[in-house]
Structures are given as C-alpha cells and as structure tokens.
C-alpha positions in Angstrom: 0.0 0.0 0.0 1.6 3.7 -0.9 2.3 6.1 1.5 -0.1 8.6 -0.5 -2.9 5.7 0.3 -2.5 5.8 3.9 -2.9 9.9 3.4 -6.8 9.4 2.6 -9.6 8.7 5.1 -11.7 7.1 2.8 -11.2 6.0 -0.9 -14.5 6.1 -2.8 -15.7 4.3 -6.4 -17.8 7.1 -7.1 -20.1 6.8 -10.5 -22.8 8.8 -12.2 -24.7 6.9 -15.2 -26.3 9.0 -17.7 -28.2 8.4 -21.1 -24.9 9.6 -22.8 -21.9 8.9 -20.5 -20.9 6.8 -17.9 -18.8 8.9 -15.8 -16.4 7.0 -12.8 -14.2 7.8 -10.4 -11.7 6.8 -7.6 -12.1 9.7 -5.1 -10.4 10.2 -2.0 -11.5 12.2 1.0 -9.0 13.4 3.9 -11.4 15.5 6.3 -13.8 17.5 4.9 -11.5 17.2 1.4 -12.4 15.3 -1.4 -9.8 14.8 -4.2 -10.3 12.8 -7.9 -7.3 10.0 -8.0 -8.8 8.6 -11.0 -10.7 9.9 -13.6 -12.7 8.0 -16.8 -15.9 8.4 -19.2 -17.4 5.5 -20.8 -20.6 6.1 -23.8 -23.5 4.5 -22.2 -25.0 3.4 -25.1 -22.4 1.2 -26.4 -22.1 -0.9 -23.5 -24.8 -3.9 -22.3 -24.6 -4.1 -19.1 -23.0 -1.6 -16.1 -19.9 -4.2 -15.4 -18.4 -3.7 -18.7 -17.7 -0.2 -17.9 -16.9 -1.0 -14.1 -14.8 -3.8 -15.4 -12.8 -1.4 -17.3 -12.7 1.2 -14.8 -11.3 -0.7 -12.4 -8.5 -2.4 -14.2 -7.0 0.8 -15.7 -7.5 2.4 -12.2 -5.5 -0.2 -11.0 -2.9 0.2 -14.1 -2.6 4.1 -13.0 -2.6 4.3 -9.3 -2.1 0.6 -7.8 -1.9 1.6 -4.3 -5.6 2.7 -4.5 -8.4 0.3 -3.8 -12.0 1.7 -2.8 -13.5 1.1 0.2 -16.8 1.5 -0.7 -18.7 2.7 -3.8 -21.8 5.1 -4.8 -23.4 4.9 -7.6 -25.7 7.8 -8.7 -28.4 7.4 -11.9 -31.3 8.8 -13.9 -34.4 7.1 -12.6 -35.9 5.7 -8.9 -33.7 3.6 -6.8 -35.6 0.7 -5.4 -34.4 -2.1 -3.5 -31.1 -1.9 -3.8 -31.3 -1.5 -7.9 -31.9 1.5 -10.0 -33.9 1.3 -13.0 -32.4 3.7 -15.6 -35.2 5.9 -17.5 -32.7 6.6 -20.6 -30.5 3.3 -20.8 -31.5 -0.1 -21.3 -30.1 -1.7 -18.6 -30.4 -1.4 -14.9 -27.7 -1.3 -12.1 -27.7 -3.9 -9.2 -26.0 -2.9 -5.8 -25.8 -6.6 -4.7 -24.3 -7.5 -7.9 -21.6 -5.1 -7.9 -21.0 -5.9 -4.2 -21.1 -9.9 -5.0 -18.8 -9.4 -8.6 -16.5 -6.7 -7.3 -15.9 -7.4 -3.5 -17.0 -3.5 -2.9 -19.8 -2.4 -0.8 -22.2 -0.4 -2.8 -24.9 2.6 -2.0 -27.4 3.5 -4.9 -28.6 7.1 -5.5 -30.9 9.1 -7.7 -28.6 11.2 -9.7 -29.7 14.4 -8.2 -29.5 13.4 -5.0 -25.7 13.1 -5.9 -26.2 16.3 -7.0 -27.5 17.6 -3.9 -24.4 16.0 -2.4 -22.1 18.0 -4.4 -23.8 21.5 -4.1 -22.4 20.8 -0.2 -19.0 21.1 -1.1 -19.0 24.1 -2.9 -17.9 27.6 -1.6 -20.1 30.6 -2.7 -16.9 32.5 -2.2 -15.8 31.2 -5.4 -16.7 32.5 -9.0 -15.6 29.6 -10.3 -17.7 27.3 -8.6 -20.7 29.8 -8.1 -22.6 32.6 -9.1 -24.7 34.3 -7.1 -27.7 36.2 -9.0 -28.9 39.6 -7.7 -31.8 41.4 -8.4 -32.3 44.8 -10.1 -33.3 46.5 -7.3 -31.6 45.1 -4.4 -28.4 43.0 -3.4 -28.6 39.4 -3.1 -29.5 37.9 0.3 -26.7 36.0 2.2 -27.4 32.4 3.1 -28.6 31.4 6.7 -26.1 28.6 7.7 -27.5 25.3 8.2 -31.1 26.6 6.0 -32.6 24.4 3.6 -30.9 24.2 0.3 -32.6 23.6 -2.9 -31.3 22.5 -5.8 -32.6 22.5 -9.4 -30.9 21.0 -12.7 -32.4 21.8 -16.3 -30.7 19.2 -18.3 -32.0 16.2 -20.3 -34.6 16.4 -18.1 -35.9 18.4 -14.9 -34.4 17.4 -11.8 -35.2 18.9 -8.0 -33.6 18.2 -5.2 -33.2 19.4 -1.2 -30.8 19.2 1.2 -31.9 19.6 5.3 -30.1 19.3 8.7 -31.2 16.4 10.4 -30.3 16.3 14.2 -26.0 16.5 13.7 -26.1 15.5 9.9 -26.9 17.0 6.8 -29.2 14.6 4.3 -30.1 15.3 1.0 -33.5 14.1 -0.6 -34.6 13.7 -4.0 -37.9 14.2 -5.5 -40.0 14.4 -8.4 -40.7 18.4 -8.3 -39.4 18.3 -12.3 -43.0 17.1 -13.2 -44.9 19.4 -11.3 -47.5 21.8 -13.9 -45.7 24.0 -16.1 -45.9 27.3 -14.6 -47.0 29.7 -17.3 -47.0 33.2 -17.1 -48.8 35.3 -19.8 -51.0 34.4 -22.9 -47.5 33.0 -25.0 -47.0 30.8 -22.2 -50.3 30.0 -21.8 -50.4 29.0 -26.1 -47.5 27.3 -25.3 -49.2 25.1 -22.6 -51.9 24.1 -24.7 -49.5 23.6 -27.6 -48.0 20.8 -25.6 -51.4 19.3 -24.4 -52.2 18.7 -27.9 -48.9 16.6 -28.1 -48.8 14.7 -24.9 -52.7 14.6 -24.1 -52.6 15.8 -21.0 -51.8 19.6 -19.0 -48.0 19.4 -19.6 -45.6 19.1 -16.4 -42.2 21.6 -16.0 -40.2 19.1 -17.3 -42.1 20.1 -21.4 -41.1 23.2 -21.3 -37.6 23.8 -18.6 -35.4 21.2 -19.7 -32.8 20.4 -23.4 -36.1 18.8 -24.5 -38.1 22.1 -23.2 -35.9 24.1 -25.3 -36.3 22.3 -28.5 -40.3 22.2 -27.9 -40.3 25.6 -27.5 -38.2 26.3 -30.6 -41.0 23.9 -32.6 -43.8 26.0 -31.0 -42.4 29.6 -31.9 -41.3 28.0 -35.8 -45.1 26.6 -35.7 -46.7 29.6 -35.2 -44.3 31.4 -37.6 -45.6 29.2 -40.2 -49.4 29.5 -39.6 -49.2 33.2 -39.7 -47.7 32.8 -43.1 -44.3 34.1 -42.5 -41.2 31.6 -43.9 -38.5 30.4 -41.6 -35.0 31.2 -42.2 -32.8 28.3 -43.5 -30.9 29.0 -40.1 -34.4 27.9 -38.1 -35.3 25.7 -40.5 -32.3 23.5 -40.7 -33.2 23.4 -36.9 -36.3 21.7 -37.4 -34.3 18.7 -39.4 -32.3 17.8 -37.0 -33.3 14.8 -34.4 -35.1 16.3 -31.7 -32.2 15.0 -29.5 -29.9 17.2 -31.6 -31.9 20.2 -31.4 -31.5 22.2 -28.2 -27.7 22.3 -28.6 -28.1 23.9 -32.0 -31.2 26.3 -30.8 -28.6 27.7 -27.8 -25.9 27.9 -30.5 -27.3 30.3 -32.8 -29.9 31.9 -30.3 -27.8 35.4 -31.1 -28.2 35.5 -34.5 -31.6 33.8 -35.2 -34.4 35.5 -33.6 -36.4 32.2 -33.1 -33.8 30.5 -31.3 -33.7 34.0 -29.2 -36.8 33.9 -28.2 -36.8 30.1 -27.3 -34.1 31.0 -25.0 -36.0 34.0 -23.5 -39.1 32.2 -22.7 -37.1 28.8 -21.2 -35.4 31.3 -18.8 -38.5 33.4 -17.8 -40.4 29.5 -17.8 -37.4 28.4 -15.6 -37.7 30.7 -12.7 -41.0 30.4 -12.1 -40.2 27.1 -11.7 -37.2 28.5 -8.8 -39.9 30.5 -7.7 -42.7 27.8 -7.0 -40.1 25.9 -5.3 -38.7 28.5 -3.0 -42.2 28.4 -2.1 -42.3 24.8 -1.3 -38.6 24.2 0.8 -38.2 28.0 1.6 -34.4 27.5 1.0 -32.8 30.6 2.8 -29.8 28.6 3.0 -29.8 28.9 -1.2 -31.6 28.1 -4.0 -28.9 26.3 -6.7 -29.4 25.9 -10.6 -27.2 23.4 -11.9 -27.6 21.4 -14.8 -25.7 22.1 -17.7 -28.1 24.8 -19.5 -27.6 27.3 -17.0 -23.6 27.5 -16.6 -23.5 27.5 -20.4 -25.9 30.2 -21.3 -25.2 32.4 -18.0 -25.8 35.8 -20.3 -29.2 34.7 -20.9 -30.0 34.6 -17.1 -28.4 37.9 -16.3 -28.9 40.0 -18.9 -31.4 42.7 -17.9 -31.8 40.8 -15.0 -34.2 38.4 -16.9 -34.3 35.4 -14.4 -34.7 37.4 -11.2 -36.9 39.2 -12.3 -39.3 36.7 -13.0 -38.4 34.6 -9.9 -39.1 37.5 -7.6 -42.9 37.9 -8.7 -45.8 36.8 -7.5 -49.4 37.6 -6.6 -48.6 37.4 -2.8 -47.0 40.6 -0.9 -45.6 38.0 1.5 -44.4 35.3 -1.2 -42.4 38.3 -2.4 -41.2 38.9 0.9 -40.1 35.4 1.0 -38.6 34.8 -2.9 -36.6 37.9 -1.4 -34.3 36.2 1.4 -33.9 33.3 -1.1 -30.3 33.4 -2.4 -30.1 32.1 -6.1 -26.7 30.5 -7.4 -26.0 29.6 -10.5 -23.4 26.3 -10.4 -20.8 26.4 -12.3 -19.1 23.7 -11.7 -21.1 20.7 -13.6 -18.5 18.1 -12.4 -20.0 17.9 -9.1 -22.3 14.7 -9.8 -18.9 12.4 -8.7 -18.0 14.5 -5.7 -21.3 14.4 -4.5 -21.6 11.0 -5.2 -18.5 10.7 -2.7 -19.8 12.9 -0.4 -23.1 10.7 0.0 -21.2 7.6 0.7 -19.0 9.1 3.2 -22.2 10.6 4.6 -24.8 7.6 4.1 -22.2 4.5 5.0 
C-alpha cells in the first residue's frame, strides 16, 4: 500500500450513469476534502450491461494508481432507486448494488442522480466564481445564506431534476424528489399557447419538465417555428435547418445560434423566464434561505441569458402574494458552475450515508 494511500480517510468508487456517458471515479476524501485519484468516461450506449464499464474502470485504475483500492462505492443514476437497484429511465439496462458488491468485492450505496447532486452542491464555496454565481436582483443585493437553511437544488438538463438538502439532528441529508414534473408554470397568454400547444402533443396539462429542460428548449423552438408558419411568415434556412435535426440534436443547435436567429432567441427568453418560475414555486415549497442552486448544464453554459437585464430574477421574484415576495426575497439564487460535481457528490453521500 503507498504512502499517498495511507494519506486518505476514505477511498471512494464514485459513478454517475447518464443516457450519454458513464462517468467514474476513484475519489479520496481526507477530512472535509475530497480529491479525484482517477478519472474515466465510458458512452453508455455502447455498453450492455453496467460491469463492462466498471470492469474497465477498475483495471485501468489499478494500471494508473495501484496503491488505490476503494473502500466503498456510490453509484448515482437517472431514474428511482428501489431495492437496492436502479432502473435507468434513458439506458436499457439497470444497475444492481448486490451484484456489484457480490462481482466486485466492494460495498455499494445507490442514489438518484440528483441526490448526488444535492451532495455535491455541499461542497462548494459561494466565495468562489468559479464554482458559483450568485444572481442579484435589479433592485436590491442578493441575500446571504442562513447557515444550516434548507438548500434547494434544481438541474435543467435532459430532463428536470429537483432536489433538497436539510439538517437532520448532527447531519446533513439530501433528498430527492419528483418536483421536475410538477405543472408548467405559465405566465402570460404566450405561455399560456405554449401550454396548450404541448397538451395537444402529450394529451394531457404538460408538467415543468415540457417546457424547462434540453427537451423544453427544442419544444419551444417547434412552437415559436409553428406559429411562424401559420401566420404565413417563412423560416430562415438558419431555423429551418433546426427543425431537421433529431429532436435529441436540437437544443444544442437552438442555444448555438440563439444570437443570430431570432427564433432561437426567443426560445431561449421564454425557457429562462419559464425556468424561474419554476425557482420561484419551489422557493415556495422548501423555503431554501440557505440557497436556491441551478445546476444542470443549460444554465452555466448560457449564464448571459440569465443575467442579462436581470431576466431570471426578475421573473423569480414575482408573484401575486406581498408575503411570497417577501419570502422569494431572502432566497439566495446561485447559479453552479461547476457541472463536475455529480462524482463528488456522489463521494460525499457515501461518506455521509455508510
């Protein structure tokens, strides 16, 4: 065993299992320190089963730093974790705790992959631009965080995730939950044409997820280029090139070119404005004076679009309540920057949780 082995206090196999990457990790933790030894991404969809990129993990971790074995492992994934197993909702496998304990020797903890989230927004200092941004309002500064409040967390990715983080007696726990699918707030009569819009496609009143969310972003884009159409006005061969691409394909292209194509503009304005009353609803629900954190890809990579004439706070900071106002007002709103996090919080929950 190395000296630099004996250094750590804990040596974690931390993963997080997306529809797109595999991500693992061997991370150790000395105090309240956590530190990647060993890094690797693996495409999820070329890969039958979650032991073939374990497998692999674990031999080339052993090839690069061989005095590093994990004591435990956390696992973090899209979809419900029941029973020790966690049925993916965009992969075509599932991942077993029991099997990886039994096939790998190393005790295993499941988590929802925003609850790893959750996990990681613990471990990262508002102090730091790089790792934060805190939003302020037009009018006002931003509010400081009450130490030990609740914390929410909300990640507009693939799909919608929410999460919260609580003290509990001496520890801090983080929960997950299914807030993502909760009724798309709409705000005015394009929102509101919007909301039906989607109705007509899914047959049913549309949840957050339709309309904040990669996915929200390319429906909104279809809406605004639908509407274009019907009033008899053509679409540039910018947009409509848009609209050719798989919808998977879509949103990335939409964010690209959303300063030079007015359609993908708008699509952009309306996903902000559509995103913080989402914050809004669930400052509400957790009253999170300890802070209220966007992560989630979309947000640290199209930070102009949430700041510019204070767009996002604006719209989080209204409502039809003088006291709701009053409330929204203490809650401080971060932006994360740092969209790494899913491993280290990952780690964080098994040193937390085992």
């Amino acid at each position: 065993m190395s000296t630099a082995r004996v250094s750590y206090d804990l040596v974690v196999l931390a993963g997080d299992v997306g529809g797109t990457n595999t991500n693992l990790a061997l991370i150790g933790k000395k105090g309240g320190t956590f530190s990647t030894i060993v890094e690797r991404h693996y495409s999820t969809k070329t890969v039958a089963a979650f032991r073939d990129p374990l497998d692999r993990f674990l031999r080339e971790a052993r090839e690069e730093a061989p005095g590093f074995r994990p004591d435990l492992a956390c696992v973090s994934g899209a979809g419900p974790v029941e029973e020790g197993r966690i049925r993916l909702t965009n992969a075509p496998w599932d991942i077993d705790a029991a099997e990886i304990s039994r096939d790998f020797g190393i005790r295993t903890i499941l988590i929802n992959d925003f609850t790893a989230v959750s996990y990681g927004v613990l471990l990262l200092d508002p102090a730091d631009s790089s790792q934060l941004r805190l939003l302020a309002g037009r009018d006002s500064p931003p509010p400081e965080p009450v130490p030990g409040g609740v914390k929410a967390v909300l990640g507009a990715g693939t799909g919608l995730g929410v999460g919260y983080v609580v003290r509990v007696g001496d520890r801090t726990l983080a929960f997950p939950s299914e807030g993502g699918h909760v009724s798309l707030p709409v705000y005015d009569e394009e929102t509101r044409d919007f909301s039906r819009w989607l109705e007509d496609r899914y047959g049913f009143p549309p949840g957050a997820e339709a309309g904040v969310s990669g996915q929200g972003i390319g429906h909104l884009f279809a809406f605004l280029a639908e509407r274009e159409t019907a009033a008899g006005r053509s679409l540039s061969a910018r947009d409509a090139a848009v609209l050719d691409l798989p919808e998977a394909e879509r949103p990335a292209r939409i964010a690209a070119a959303s300063r030079e194509s007015t359609l993908c503009g708008r699509s952009l304005e309306i996903f902000v404005r559509l995103y913080a009353r989402c914050a809004a609803d669930a400052a509400a629900c957790f009253l999170p004076y300890g802070g209220l954190y966007l992560a989630g890809g979309i947000a640290s990579k199209n930070e102009a679009w949430f700041l510019e004439d204070f767009r996002f706070m604006d719209m989080f900071l209204r409502s039809y309540r003088e006291h709701i106002r009053a409330i929204l007002a203490r809650v401080p709103v971060y932006i994360v920057k740092d969209y790494g996090i899913s491993l280290y919080g990952a780690a964080n929950a098994a040193a937390s949780l085992m």
